[in-house]
N, C-alpha and C positions, 0 to 999 in steps of 0.2 A: 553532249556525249560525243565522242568522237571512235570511229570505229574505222581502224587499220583494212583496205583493203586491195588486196595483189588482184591484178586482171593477166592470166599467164593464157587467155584465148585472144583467137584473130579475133575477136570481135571489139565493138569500144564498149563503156560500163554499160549497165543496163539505164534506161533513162524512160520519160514516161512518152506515151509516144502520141496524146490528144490533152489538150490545156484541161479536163477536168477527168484526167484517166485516177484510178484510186491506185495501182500499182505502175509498179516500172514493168518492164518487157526483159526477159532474158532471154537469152538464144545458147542453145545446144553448139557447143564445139566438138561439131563430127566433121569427117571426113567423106563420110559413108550412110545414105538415110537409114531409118531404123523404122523397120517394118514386125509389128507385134501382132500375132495370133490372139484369137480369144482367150482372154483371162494370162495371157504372159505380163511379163513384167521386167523392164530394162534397166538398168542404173544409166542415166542421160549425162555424160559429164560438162559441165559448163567453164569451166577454167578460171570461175570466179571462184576468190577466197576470200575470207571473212572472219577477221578474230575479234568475237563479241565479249564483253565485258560478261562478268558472273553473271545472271539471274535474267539473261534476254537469251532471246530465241530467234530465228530467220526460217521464216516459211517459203514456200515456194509450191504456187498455188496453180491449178489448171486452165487456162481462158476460157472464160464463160463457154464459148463456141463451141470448141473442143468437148469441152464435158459433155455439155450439153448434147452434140450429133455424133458423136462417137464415143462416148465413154469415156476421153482419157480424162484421169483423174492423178 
């Protein structure tokens, strides 16, 4: 399957970042940090783009860490 994708962030594609990582890493194209109150909720734009074929999907999940000692989810 091949699956078209634009990178319109400074950053380069997402890649995995330990030889037995189960995902790749993507990184937030901000300019400015983003600081969330309890129970708010951001839209984080990444500047990656992504035209999947009919009947798949692309998740984008929280690091273990993250969830885990602060919640984001």
């Amino acid at each position: 399957m091949k699956v078209q994708i634009v990178n319109k962030s400074r950053h380069s594609l997402p890649q995995y970042q330990t030889p037995h990582a189960a995902a790749v890493d993507l990184c937030a194209n901000i300019d400015q940090p983003i600081t969330l109150g309890t129970l708010e909720r951001a839209v984080v734009p990444t500047g990656i783009f992504a035209a999947l074929p009919p009947g798949y999907e692309a998740q984008i999940r929280p690091r273990s860490g993250l969830a885990a000692k602060h919640g984001i989810s």
